[in-house]
C-alpha positions in Angstrom: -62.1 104.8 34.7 -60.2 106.6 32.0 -56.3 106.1 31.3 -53.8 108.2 32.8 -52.1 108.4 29.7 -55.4 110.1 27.8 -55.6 112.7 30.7 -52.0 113.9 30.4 -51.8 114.4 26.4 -53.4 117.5 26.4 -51.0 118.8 28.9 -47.9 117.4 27.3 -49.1 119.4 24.0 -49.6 122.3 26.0 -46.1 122.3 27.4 -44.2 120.9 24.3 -42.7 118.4 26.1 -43.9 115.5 23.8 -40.2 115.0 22.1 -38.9 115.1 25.6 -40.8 111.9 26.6 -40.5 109.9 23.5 -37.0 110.5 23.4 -36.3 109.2 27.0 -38.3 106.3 26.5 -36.2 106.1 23.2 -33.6 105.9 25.6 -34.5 103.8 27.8 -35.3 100.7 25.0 -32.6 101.4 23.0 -30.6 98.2 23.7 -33.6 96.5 22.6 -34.5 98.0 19.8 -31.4 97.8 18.3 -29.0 94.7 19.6 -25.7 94.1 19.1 -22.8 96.6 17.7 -25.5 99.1 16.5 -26.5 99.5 19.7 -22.9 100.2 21.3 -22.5 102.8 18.1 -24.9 105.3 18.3 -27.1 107.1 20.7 -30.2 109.2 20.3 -29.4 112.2 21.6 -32.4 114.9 20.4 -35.6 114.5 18.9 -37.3 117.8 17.8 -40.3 117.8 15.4 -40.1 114.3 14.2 -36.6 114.7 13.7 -34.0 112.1 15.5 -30.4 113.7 15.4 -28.3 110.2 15.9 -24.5 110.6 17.6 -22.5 107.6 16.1 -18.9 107.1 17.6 -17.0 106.8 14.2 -17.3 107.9 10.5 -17.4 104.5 9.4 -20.3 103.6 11.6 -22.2 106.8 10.2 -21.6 105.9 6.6 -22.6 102.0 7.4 -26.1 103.7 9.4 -26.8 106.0 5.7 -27.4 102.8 4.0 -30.0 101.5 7.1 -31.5 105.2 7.3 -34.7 103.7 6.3 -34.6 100.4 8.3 -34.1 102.7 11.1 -36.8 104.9 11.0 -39.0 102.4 10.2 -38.7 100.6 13.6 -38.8 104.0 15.1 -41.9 104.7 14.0 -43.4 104.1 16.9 -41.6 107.2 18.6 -42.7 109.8 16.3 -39.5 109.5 14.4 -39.6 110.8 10.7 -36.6 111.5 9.3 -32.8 111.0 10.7 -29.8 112.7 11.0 -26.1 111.8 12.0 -23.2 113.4 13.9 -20.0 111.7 14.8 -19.7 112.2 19.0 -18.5 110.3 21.9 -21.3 107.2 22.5 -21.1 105.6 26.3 -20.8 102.1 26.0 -23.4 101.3 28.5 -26.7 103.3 29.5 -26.5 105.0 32.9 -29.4 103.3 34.3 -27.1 99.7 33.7 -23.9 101.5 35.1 -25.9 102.6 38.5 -26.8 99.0 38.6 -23.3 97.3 38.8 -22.3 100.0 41.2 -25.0 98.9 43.6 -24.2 95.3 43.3 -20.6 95.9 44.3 -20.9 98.7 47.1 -22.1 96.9 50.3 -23.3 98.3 53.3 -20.7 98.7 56.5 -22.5 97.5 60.3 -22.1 101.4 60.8 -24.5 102.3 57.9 -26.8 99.3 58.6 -27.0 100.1 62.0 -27.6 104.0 61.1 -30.7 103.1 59.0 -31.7 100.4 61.6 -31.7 103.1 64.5 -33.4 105.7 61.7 -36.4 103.9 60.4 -36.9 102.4 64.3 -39.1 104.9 65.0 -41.5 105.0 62.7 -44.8 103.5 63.5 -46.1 102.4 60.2 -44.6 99.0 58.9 -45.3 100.0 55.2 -43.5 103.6 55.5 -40.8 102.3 57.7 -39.6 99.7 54.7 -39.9 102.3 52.2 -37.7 104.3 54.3 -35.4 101.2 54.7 -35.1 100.7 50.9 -34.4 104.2 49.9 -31.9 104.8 52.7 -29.5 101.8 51.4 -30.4 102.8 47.8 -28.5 106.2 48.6 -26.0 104.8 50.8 -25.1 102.5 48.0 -25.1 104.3 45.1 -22.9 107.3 46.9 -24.9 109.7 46.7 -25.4 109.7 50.7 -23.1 109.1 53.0 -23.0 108.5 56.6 -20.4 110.6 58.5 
């Protein structure tokens, strides 16, 4: 058995998509890497050649961030990151992924869209399939991307 991960980096190198995948998972641990108001501040938003280009929401916040410029990279290390370099830009306070989250725990499903997957995933045979099918349907529903007419 060999890892999937040391099959795909030769293809990753091939296509150049290498910063693409660091930087999402950048993305992804961001709040985590960096808690509190330094995390609500800034945003990676491209990473090109070892290069992070940083968007911080004010000028005071970037001037603060060119005194931790080395602090910074340091625990980005991990991601390829070598050098830094600011812009002032908008920052969203909360990562997408969190903000699809809380509009999933508020959205409920109506009788009329229960009863629409119900009927739906009725007939299919396997168990398995049928509650994947289940899942994904009230996943759409709720989020909004799907809606039952």
């Amino acid at each position: 058995m060999r890892r999937a991960d040391s099959l795909l980096k030769p293809y990753i190198k091939d296509l150049g998509i290498g910063d693409g995948i660091r930087l999402s998972e950048m993305r992804r641990s961001w709040n985590v890497l960096f808690q509190g108001p330094l995390a609500g501040h800034t945003f990676p938003s491209l990473l090109s050649g070892g290069e992070l280009l940083l968007t911080v929401d004010s000028p005071v916040w970037l001037q603060e961030l060119n005194f931790c410029r080395d602090m910074i990279i340091k625990k980005l290390e991990s991601y390829g990151v070598r050098t830094i370099r600011f812009r002032l830009g908008r920052v969203s306070a909360k990562p997408k992924s969190e903000a699809v989250g809380q509009k999933q725990k508020t959205k409920r499903l109506t009788g009329t869209e229960q009863d629409f997957i119900q009927e739906t995933v009725d007939k299919i045979p396997d168990e398995g399939l049928r509650e994947t099918f289940k899942a994904t349907m009230e996943k759409a529903i709720v989020s909004g991307k799907t809606k039952i007419t």
